[in-house]
C-alpha positions as CSV (number, residue, x, y, z in Angstrom):
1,X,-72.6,-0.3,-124.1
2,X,-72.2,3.8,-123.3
3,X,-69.6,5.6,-122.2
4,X,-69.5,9.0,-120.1
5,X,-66.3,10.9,-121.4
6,X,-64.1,12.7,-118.6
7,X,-61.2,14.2,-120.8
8,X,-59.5,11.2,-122.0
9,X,-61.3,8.6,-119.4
10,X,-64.2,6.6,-119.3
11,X,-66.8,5.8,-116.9
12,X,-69.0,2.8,-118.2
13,X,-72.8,3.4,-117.8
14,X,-75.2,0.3,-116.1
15,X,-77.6,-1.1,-119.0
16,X,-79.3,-4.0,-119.3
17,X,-76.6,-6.1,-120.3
18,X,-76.3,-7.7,-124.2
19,X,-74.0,-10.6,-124.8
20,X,-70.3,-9.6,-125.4
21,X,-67.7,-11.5,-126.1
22,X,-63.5,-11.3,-125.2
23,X,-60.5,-12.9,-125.3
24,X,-58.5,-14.1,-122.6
25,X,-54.8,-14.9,-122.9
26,X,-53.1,-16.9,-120.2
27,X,-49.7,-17.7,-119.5
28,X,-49.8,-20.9,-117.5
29,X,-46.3,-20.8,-115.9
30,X,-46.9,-17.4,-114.4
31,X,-47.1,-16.6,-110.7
32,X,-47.3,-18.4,-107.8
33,X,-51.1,-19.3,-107.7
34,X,-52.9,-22.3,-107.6
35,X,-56.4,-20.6,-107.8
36,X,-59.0,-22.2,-110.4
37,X,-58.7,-20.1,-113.6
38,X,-61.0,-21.7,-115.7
39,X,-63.6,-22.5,-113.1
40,X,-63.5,-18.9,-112.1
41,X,-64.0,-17.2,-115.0
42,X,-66.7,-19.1,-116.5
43,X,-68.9,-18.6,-113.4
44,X,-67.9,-14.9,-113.4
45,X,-68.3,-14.5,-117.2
46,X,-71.7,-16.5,-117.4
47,X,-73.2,-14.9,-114.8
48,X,-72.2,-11.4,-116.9
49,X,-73.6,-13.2,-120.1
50,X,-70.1,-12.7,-121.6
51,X,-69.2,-15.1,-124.3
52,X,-65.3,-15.5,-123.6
53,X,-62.8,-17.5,-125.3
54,X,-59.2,-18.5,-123.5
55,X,-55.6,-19.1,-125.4
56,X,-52.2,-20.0,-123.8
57,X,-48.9,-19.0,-124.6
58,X,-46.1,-21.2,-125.5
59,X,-43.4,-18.8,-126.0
60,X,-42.4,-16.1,-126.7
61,X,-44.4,-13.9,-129.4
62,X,-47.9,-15.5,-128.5
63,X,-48.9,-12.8,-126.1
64,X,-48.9,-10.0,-128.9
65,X,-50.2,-12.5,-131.6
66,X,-53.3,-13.7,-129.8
67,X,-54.1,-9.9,-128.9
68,X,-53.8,-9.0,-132.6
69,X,-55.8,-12.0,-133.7
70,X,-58.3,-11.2,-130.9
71,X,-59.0,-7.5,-132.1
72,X,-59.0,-8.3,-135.6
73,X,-61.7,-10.7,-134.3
74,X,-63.6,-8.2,-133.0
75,X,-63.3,-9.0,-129.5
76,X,-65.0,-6.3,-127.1
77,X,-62.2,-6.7,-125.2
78,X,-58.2,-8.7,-124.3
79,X,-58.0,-10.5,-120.8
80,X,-54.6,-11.4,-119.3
81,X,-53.6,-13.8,-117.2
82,X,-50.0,-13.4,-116.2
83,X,-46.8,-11.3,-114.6
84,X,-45.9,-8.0,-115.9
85,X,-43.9,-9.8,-118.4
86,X,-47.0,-11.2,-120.0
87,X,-49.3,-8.3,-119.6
88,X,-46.8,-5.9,-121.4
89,X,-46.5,-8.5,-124.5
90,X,-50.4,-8.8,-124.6
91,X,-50.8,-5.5,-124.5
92,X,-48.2,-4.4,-127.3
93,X,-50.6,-6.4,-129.7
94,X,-53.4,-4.0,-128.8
95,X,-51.1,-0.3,-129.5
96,X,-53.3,1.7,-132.0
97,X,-56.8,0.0,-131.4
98,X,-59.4,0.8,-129.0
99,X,-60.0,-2.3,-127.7
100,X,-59.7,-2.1,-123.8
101,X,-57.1,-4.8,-121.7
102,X,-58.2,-6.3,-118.7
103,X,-55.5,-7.8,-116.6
104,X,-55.8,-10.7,-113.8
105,X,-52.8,-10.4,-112.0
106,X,-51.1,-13.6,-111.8
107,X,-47.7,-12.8,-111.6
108,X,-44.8,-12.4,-108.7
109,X,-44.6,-8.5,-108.0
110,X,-47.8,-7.9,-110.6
111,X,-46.6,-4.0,-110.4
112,X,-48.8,-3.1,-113.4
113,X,-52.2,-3.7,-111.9
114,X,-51.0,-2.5,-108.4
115,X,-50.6,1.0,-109.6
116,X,-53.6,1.4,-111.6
117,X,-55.4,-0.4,-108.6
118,X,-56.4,-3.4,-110.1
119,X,-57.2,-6.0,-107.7
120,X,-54.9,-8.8,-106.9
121,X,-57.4,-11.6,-106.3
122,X,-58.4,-13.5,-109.1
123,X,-62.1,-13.3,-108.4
124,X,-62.4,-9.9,-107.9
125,X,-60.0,-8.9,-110.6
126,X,-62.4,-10.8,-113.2
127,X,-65.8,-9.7,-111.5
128,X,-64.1,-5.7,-112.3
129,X,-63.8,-6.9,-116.0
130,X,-67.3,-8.4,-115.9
131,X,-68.7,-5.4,-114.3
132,X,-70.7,-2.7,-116.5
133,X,-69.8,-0.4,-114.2
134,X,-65.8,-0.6,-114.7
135,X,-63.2,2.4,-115.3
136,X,-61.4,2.8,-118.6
137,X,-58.0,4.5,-118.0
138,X,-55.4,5.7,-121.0
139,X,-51.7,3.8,-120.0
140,X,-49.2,4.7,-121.5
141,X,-46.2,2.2,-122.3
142,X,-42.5,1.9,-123.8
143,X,-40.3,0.1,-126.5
144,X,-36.9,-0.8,-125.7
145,X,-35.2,-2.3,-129.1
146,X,-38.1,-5.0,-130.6
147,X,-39.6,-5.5,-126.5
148,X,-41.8,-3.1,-124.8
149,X,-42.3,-1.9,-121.0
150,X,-45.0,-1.0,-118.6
151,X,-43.0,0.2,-115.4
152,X,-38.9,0.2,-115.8
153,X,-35.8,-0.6,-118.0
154,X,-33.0,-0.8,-115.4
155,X,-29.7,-1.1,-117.2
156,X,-26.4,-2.2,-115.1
157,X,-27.0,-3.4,-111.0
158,X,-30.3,-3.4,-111.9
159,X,-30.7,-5.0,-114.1
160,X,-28.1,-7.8,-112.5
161,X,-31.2,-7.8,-109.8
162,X,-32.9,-9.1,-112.0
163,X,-30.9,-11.6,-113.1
164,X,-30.5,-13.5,-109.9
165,X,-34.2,-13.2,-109.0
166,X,-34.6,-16.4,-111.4
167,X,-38.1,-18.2,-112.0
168,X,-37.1,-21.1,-109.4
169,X,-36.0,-18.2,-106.9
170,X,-39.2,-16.1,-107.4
171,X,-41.4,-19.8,-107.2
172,X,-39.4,-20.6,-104.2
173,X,-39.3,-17.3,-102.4
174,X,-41.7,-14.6,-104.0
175,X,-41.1,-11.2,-103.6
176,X,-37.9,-11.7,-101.3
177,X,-36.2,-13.5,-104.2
178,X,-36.0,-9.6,-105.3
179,X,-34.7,-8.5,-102.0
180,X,-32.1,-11.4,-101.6
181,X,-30.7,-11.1,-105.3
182,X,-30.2,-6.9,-104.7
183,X,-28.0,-7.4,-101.1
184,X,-26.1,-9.5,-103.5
185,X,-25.8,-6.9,-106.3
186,X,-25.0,-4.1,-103.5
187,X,-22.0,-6.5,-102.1
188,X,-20.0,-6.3,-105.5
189,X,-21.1,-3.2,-107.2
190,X,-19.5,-2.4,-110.7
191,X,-18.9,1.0,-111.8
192,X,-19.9,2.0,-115.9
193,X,-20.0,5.4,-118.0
194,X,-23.0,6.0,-119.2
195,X,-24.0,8.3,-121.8
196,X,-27.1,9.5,-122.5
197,X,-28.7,11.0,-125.9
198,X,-31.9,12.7,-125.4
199,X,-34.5,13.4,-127.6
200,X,-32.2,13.5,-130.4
201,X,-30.5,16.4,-129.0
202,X,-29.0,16.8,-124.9
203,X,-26.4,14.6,-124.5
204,X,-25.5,13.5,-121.1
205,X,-22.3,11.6,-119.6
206,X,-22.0,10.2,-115.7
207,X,-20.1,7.6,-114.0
208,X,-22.5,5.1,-111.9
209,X,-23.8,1.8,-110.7
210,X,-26.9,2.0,-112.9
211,X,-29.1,3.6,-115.2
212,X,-33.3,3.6,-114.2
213,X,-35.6,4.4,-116.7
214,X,-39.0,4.5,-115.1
215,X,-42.5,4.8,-116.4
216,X,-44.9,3.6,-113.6
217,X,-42.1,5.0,-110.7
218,X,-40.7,1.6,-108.9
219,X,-37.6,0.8,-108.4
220,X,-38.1,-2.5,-109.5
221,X,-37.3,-4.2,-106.3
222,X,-41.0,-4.7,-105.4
223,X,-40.4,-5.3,-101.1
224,X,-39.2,-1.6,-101.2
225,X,-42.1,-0.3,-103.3
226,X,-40.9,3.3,-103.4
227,X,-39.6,5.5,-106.4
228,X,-37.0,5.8,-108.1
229,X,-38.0,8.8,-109.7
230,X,-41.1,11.2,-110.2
231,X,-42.3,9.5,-113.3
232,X,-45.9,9.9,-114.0
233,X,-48.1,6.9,-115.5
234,X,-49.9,9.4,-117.4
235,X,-47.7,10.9,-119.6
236,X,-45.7,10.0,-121.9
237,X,-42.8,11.1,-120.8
238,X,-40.2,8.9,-119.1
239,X,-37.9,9.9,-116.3
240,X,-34.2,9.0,-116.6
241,X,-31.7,8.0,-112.8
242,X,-28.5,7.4,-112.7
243,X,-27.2,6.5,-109.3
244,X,-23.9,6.3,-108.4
245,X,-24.2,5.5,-104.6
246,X,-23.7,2.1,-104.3
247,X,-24.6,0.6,-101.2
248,X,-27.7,0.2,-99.1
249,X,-28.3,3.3,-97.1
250,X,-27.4,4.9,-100.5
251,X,-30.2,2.8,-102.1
252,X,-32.8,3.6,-99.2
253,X,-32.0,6.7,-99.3
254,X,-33.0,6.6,-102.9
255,X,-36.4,5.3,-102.8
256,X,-37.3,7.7,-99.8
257,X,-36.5,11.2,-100.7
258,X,-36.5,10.6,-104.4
259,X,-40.5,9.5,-104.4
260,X,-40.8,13.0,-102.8
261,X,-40.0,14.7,-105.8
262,X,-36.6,16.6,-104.7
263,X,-33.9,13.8,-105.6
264,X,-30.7,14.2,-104.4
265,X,-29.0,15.5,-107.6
266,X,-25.4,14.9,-106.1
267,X,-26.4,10.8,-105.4
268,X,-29.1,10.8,-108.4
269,X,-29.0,12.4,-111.7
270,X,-32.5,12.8,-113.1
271,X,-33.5,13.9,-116.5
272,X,-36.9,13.6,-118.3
273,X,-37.1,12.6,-122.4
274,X,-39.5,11.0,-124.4
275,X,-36.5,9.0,-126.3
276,X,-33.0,7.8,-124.7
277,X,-29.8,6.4,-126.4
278,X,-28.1,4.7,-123.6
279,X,-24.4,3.6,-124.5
280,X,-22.2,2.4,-121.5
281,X,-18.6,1.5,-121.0
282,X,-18.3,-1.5,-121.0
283,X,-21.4,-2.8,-122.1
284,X,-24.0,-3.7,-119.2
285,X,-27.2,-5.5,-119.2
286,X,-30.6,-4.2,-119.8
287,X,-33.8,-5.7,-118.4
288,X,-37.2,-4.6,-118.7
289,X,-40.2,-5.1,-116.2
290,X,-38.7,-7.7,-115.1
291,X,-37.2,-9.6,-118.5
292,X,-33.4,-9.7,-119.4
293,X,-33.7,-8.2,-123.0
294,X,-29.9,-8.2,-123.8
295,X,-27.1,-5.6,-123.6
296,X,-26.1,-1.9,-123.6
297,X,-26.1,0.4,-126.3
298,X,-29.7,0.5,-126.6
299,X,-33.1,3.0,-127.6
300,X,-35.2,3.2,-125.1
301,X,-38.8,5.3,-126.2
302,X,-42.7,5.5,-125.2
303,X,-45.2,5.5,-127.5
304,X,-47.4,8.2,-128.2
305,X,-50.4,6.5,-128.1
306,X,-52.2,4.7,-125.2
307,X,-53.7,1.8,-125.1
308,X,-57.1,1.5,-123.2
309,X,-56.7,-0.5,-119.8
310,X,-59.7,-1.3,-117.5
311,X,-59.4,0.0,-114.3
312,X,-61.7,0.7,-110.8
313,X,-64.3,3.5,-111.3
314,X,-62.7,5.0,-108.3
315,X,-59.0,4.5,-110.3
316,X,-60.5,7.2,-112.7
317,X,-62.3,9.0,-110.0
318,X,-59.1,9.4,-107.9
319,X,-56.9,9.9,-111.5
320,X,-58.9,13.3,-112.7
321,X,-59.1,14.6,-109.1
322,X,-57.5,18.1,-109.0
323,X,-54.6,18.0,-106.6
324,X,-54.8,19.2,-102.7
């Protein structure tokens, strides 16, 4: 199948189509949906005369073996099934190939395919996969100790937002189990130091509730949807909050003037790295899009090379637009 090149983007061409074959990777306790998977996909898939294959994960690990067992396979190309959680460990088993991910978002917040504009249904989602006519799009994403990240490490209240958005709260509640769990963080917020080594080189200390390190710009409390920062999906740079404001109108006041680009540097520290040493007293914990992944100090990086994601034509249409 042939590409038309746009800089680092891809446009795919309408041919008469030749069998293909991919991989999808599903993780069955993931989301809220009771839509037909399998059903689904193989009238999607047959109808595109795409010879696909399905594994399920267990635990832990599986997502980032299948995808390396899949491209060593040869497979055209990795489907997910899943939250963000799942689609970030898939797609860490696909970091220095070329073989493209295709995501079906079947997760709570599902923040990943939202901002590359991936659709949410699970028909559509597979018929864009399907499609000769789909987008491929460069994403870049992060490693935080042995896990990686699509969208946001949040280290301290966040991350204790996190914490009491469990799986039967999220099952329960959706979305507003992220809303409920962060008016109970903001009742008893806890103050830490932070310090910050950048790059190897700046070092930074400041007092605050927590630390946001953001790659896809949400805050990671999806009913807000605003940002934290300015971060920009397509670099591979991250941007680095602190905020020490804790309460509401502080944190609402966060996610509307900060997603404008001129933070408040008095309420919200900002910095930009490509690697951060975060060491905070006392220790906090760390989550990451979405995962508790353990304690404070930790190194938080993004890797340099992207990994190919399919994507809308009019994702990379929009993407390489010059700006207004």
């Amino acid at each position: 199948m042939s590409t038309r090149s746009i800089g680092f983007l891809q446009l795919r061409r309408r041919e008469t189509p030749a069998r293909r074959r991919i991989d999808v990777i599903a993780n069955p306790a993931s989301g809220q949906s009771d839509e037909p998977l399998l059903r689904t996909l193989n009238a999607i898939f047959k109808a595109a005369r795409i010879d696909w294959d399905i594994s399920i994960t267990n635990e832990k690990g599986d997502g980032q073996r299948l995808a390396r067992e899949a491209v060593a396979a040869g497979s055209a190309a990795v489907v997910v099934y899943g939250g963000d959680g799942t689609v970030v460990e898939v797609a860490s088993g696909l970091i220095g190939s070329q073989v493209p991910l295709g995501i079906l978002p079947g997760g709570t917040a599902n923040m990943m395919s939202r901002a590359y504009g991936i659709p949410q249904e699970l028909e559509a989602a597979a018929s864009l996969i399907a499609s000769p006519d789909h987008g491929i799009y460069p994403a870049y994403i992060g490693q935080v100790g042995d896990e990686f990240f699509f969208q946001l490490v949040g280290i301290g209240m966040e991350a204790r937002i996190v914490e009491g958005a469990d799986r039967a709260a999220k099952d329960r509640l959706g979305n507003l189990a992220y809303t409920l769990a962060a008016l109970r963080a903001l009742t008893n917020p806890q103050n830490a130091h932070y310090r910050l080594e950048l790059d190897g080189g700046q070092v930074i200390e400041e007092d605050g509730v927590t630390c946001l390190i953001a790659k896809m710009g949400n805050l990671g409390i999806p009913s807000l949807e605003q940002s934290p920062t300015t971060a920009d999906p397509d670099s591979a740079l991250m941007d680095i909050a602190i905020l020490r404001q804790a309460n509401l109108a502080g944190l609402l006041s966060l996610a509307t003037t900060v997603v404008s680009g001129n933070p408040n540097p008095e309420m919200v520290p900002h910095w930009q790295a490509h690697e951060v040493v975060v060491t905070t007293d006392p220790p906090e914990s760390v989550q990451a899009d979405g995962e508790l992944i353990g304690q404070t100090p930790v190194v938080v990086k993004m890797i340099q090379e992207p990994i190919q994601l399919i994507v809308p034509p009019e994702t990379v249409q929009k993407k390489q637009r010059p700006a207004d």
